[in-house]
Legacy VTK file of the C-alpha trace (Angstrom):
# vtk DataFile Version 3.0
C-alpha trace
ASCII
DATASET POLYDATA
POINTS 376 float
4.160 13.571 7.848
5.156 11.098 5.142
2.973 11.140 1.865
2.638 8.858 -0.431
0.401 8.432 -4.044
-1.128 5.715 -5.381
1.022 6.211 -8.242
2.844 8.474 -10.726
4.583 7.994 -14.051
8.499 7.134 -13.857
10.077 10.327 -15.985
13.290 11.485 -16.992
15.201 14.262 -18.473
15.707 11.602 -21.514
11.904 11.268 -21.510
11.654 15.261 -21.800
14.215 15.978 -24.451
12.512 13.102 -26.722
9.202 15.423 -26.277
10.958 18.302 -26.934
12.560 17.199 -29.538
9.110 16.785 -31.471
8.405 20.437 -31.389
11.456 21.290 -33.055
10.473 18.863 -36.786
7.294 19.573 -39.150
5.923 16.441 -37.864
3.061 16.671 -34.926
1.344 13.752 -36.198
1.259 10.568 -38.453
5.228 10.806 -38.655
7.975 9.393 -37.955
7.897 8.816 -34.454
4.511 7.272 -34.720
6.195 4.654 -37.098
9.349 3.765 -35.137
6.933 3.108 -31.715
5.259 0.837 -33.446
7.667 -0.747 -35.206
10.179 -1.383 -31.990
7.031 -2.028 -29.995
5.996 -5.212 -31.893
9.525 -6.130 -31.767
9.034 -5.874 -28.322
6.473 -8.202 -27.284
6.990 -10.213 -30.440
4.539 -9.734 -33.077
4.995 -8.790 -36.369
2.488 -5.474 -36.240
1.727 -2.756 -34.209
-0.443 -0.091 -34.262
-0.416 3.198 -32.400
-3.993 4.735 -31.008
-5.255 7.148 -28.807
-6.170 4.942 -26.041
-6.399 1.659 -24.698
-10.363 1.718 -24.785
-9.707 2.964 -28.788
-7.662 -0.145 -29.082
-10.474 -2.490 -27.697
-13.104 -1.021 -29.822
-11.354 -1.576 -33.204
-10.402 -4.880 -31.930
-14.148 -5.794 -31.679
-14.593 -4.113 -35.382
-11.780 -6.213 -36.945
-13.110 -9.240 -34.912
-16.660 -8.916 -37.286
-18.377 -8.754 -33.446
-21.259 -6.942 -33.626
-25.620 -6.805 -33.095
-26.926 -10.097 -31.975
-23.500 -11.521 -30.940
-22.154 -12.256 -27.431
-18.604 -11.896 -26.112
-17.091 -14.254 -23.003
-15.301 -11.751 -20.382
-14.333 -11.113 -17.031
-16.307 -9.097 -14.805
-13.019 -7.924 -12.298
-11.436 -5.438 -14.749
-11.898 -1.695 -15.866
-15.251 -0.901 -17.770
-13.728 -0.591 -21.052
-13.005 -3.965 -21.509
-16.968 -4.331 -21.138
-18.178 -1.300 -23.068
-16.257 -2.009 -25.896
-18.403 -5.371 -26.667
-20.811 -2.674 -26.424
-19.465 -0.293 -28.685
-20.231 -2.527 -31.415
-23.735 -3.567 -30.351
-23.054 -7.396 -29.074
-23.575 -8.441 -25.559
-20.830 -8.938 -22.852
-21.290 -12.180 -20.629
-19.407 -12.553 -17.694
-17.057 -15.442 -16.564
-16.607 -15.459 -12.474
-12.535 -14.920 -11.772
-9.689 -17.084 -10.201
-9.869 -16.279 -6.447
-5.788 -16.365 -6.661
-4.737 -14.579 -9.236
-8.300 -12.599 -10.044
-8.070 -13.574 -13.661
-10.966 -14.865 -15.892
-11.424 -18.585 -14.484
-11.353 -21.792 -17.757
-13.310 -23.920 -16.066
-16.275 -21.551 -16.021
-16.039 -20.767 -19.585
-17.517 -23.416 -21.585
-21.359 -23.251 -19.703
-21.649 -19.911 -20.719
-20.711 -20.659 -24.353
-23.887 -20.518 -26.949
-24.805 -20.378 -30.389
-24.314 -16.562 -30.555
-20.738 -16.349 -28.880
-18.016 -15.228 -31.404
-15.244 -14.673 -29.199
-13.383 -14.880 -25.679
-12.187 -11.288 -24.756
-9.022 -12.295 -22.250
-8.047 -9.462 -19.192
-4.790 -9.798 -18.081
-5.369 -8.595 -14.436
-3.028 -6.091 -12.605
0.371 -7.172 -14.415
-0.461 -11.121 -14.653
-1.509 -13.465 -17.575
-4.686 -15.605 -17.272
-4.196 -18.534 -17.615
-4.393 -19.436 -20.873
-3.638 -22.890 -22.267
-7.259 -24.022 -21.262
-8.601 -20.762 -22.587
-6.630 -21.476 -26.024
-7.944 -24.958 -26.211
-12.245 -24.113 -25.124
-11.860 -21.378 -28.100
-9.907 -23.994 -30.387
-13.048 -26.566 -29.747
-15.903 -23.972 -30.281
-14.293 -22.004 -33.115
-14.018 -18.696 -31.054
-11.869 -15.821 -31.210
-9.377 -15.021 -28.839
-8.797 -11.137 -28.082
-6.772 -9.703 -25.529
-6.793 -7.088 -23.414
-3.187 -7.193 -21.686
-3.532 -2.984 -20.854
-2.439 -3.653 -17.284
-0.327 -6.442 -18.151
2.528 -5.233 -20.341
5.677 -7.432 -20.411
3.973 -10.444 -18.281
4.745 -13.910 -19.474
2.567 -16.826 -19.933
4.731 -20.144 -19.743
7.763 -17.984 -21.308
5.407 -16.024 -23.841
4.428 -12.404 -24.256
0.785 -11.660 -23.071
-0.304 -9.987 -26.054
0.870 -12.915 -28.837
-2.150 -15.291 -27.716
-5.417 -14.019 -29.674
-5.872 -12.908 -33.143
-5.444 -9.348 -31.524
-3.809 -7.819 -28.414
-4.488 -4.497 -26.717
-1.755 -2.407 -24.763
-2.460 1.018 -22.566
-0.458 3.747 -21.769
-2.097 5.599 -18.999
-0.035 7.434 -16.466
-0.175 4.698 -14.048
0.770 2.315 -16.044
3.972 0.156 -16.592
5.215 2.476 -19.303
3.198 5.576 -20.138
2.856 8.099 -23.128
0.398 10.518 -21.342
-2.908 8.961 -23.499
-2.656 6.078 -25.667
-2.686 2.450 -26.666
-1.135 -0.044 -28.914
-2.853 -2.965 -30.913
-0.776 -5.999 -32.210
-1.627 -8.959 -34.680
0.721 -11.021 -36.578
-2.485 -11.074 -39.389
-1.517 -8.276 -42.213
-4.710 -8.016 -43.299
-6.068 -6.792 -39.184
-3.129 -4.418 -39.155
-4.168 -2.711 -42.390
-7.593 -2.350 -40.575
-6.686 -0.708 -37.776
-4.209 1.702 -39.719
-7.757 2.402 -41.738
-9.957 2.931 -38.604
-7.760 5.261 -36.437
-7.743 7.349 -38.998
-11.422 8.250 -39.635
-11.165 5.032 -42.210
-8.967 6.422 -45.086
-7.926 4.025 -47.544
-4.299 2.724 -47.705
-3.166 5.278 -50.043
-3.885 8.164 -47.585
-5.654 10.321 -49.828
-8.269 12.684 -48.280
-10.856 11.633 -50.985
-11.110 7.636 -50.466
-12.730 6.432 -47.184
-13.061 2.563 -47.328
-14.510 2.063 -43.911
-16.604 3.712 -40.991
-13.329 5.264 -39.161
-12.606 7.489 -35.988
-10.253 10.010 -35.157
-8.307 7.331 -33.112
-4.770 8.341 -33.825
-1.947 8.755 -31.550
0.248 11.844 -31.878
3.931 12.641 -32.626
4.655 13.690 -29.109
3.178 10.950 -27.067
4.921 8.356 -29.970
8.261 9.590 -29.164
7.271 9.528 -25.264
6.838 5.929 -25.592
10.046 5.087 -27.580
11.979 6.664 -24.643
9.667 4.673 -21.613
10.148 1.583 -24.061
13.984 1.521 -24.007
14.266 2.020 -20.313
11.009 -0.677 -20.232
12.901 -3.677 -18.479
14.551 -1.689 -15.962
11.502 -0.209 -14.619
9.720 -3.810 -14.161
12.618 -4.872 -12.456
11.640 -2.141 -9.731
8.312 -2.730 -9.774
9.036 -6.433 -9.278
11.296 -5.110 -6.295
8.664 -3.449 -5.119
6.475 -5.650 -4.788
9.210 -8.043 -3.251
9.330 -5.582 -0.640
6.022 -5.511 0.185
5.562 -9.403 0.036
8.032 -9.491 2.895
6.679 -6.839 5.172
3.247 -8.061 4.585
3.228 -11.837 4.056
3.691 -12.046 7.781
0.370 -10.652 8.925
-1.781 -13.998 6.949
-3.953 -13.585 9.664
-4.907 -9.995 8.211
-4.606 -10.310 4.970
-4.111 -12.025 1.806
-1.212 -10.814 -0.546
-0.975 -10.695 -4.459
-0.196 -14.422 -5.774
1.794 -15.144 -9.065
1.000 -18.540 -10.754
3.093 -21.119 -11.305
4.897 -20.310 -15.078
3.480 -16.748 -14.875
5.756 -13.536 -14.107
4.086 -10.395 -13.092
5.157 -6.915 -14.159
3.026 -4.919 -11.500
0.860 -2.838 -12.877
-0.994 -2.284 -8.965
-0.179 -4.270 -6.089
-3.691 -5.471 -4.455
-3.951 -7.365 -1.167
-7.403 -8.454 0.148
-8.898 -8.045 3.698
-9.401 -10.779 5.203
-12.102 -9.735 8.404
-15.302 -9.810 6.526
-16.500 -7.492 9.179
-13.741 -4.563 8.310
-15.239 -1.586 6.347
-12.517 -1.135 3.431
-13.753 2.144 2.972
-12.991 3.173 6.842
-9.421 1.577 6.066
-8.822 3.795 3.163
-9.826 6.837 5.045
-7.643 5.723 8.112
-4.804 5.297 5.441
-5.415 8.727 3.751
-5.157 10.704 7.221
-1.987 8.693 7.671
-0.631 10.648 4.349
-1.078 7.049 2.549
-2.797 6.731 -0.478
-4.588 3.375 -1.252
-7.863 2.623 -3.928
-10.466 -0.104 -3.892
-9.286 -2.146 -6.635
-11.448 -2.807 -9.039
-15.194 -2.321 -8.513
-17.250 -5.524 -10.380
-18.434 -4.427 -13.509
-21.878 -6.008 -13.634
-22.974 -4.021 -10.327
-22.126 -0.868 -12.042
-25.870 0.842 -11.964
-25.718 1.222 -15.747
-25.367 -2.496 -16.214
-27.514 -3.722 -13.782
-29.975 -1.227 -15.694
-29.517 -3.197 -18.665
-28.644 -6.681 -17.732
-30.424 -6.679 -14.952
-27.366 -8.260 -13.048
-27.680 -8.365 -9.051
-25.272 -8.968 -6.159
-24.118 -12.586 -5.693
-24.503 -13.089 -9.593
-20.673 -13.353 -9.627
-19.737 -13.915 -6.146
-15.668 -14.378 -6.330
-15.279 -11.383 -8.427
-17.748 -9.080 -5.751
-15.486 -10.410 -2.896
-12.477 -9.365 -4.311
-14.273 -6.050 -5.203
-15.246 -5.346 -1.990
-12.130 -6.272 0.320
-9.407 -5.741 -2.121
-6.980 -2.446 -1.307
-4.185 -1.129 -3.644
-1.322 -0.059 -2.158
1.100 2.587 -3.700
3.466 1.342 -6.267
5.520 3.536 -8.557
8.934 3.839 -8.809
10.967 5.993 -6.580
9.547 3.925 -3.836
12.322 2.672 -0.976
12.774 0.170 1.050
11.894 2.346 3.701
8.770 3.602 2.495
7.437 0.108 1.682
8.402 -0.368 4.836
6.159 2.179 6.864
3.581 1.616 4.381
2.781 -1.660 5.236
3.583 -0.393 8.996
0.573 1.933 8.788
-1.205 -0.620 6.564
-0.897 -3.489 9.354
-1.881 -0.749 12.206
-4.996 0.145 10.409
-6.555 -3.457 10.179
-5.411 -4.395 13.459
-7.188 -1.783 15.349
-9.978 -2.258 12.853
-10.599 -5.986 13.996
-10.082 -5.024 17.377
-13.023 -2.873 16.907
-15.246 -5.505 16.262
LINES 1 377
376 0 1 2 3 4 5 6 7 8 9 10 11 12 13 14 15 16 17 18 19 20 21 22 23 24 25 26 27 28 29 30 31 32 33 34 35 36 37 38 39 40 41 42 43 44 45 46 47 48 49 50 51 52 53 54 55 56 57 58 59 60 61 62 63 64 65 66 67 68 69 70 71 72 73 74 75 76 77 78 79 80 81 82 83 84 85 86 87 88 89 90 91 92 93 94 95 96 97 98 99 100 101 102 103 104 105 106 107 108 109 110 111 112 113 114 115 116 117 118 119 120 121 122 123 124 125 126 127 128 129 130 131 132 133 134 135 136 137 138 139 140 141 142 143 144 145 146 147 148 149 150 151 152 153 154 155 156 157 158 159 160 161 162 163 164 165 166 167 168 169 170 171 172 173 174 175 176 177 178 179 180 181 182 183 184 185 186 187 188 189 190 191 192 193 194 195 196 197 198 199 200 201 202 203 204 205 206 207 208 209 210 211 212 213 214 215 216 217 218 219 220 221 222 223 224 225 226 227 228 229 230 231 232 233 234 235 236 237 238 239 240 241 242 243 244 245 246 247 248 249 250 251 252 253 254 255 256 257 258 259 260 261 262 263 264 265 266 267 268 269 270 271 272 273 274 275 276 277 278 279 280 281 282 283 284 285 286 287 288 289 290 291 292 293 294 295 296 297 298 299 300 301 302 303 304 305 306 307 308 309 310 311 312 313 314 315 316 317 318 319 320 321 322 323 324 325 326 327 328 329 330 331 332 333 334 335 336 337 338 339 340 341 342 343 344 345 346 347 348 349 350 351 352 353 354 355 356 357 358 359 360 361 362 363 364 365 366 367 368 369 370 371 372 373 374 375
């Protein structure tokens, strides 16, 4: 029988030598790999800085330190993303508040910003959901008319394009992640980006337990963490990033593949959208039940035995029990986002994926929710 992951990380012997290489040189970190990933990485998506940390959750938090976010003050975000984007408002003692999502594209929806703006709101914190840009001309001009920050964190989006712009060169401050399943991976890590001097000094200060410019041992200038990324995973990510467009084009084929196998079962399903002046790079690909009386977590089961991996993708933050704990949010507080949550399905996507296996994946997909809503 046929198996097949959610995902894996695209590698290559090229990949492996640059590692390699690393072990051979004095330098295991705060070298000279560290420097050239950032430097061709801002290049990259088009900003003038870049800076290297440990994760993409390290990235966020720093971002809400540079921001001046903290006790008292109240961040605008999306509830349909992963936690960190959330617990980093957190981190820093202010107060996330929610903005229901786009049914289409599952991004953070404009015209529901403005009512939950208030006199302690300092910033919009922008998710870029599953490989696509929000939507953010409206966004630009709600944070342009009440003063706000704009921060964003584009760690699934990589590469996506907003009307012919980078995500990432929208706020004051951009966040990038390098997980395993991501577009481009370096094992762990993240990357922040400004085009303000004065932010990137910052977060060369706070990934590095705070230590003043100079680098001597002796002068802290701020509270700082041990939020550094290493030699090894820095030269990891110059190899994924020159070999970076050729991999979206196969994720983008990808999901081409599955668009045609799938788009002609509407009945069962609703397929990934892109929106008009967006392109996606793919970070999942997520279609959504469309029987209201299917049990997703029956279909993922079914799918499992059938040696095909799939995920519920993503649960809604707010009905995670810690944050109903402290919030006390309940179900149908954000109603399009727990929809989503609770009949959305990602479908493997990594490259090394053929035609033919998209192909009997959506097969066994299709097979699954038709004898599920004959069931019923």
């Amino acid at each position: 029988m046929k198996k097949y992951q959610i995902s894996k990380p695209y590698l290559t012997d090229d990949d492996r030598k640059s590692v390699t290489a690393v072990l051979r040189t004095d330098f295991l970190s705060l070298g000279p790999k560290l420097n050239k990933f950032e430097r061709i990485f801002a290049k990259k998506i088009g900003t003038k800085y870049a800076c290297a940390v440990s994760s993409g959750t390290a990235g966020l938090h720093l971002t809400m330190i540079s921001a001046g976010i903290g006790p008292g003050d109240e961040v605008i975000t999306s509830p349909f993303s992963f936690v960190a984007s959330a617990n980093c408002i957190l981190y820093v003692g202010a107060r996330p508040v929610f903005v229901d999502i786009d049914s289409v594209t599952f991004n953070m929806d404009p015209s529901r910003i403005e009512e939950k703006i208030t006199s302690k709101t300092k910033a919009i914190l922008v998710v870029h959901i599953f490989g696509q840009s929000a939507d953010m001309d409206p966004i630009i001009k709600i944070a342009k008319k009440h003063k706000l920050k704009i921060i964003e964190d584009a760690c699934e989006s990589m590469g996506a394009k907003y009307k012919g712009k980078n995500t990432g060169t929208f706020g004051e401050s951009a966040v990038f992640a390098f997980y395993p399943n991501k577009q481009m991976t370096t094992g762990e890590g993240g990357m922040i980006v400004t085009d303000k001097p004065g932010l990137n000094k910052l977060f060369l200060s706070l990934r590095n337990q705070g230590r003043a410019e100079n680098m001597q041992w002796l002068d802290h200038e701020h509270l700082g963490y041990n939020y550094r990324m290493d030699e090894l995973s820095a030269a990891l990510g110059i190899s994924q990033l020159q070999k970076f467009d050729f991999m979206i084009k196969h994720r983008q084929k990808i999901a081409s593949l599955y668009n045609k196998n799938l788009g002609l079962f509407s009945g069962l399903i609703d397929i990934p959208m892109v929106a008009k002046g967006n392109s996606h790079t793919w970070f999942v690909y997520v279609i959504r039940i469309k029987d209201k009386n299917t049990d997703r977590d029956e279909v993922i089961s079914d799918l499992q035995r059938l040696g095909v991996s799939t995920k519920a993708y993503l649960p809604s933050i707010h009905l995670f029990s810690f944050y109903k704990q402290k919030f006390g949010f309940k179900d149908g507080d954000f109603p399009i986002s727990e929809n989503v949550s609770q009949f959305s399905l990602a479908l493997p996507m990594y490259i090394g994926l053929k035609e033919e296996d998209v192909s009997y994946i959506s097969n066994k997909v299709i097979k699954v929710l038709q004898k599920h809503a004959k069931r019923i």
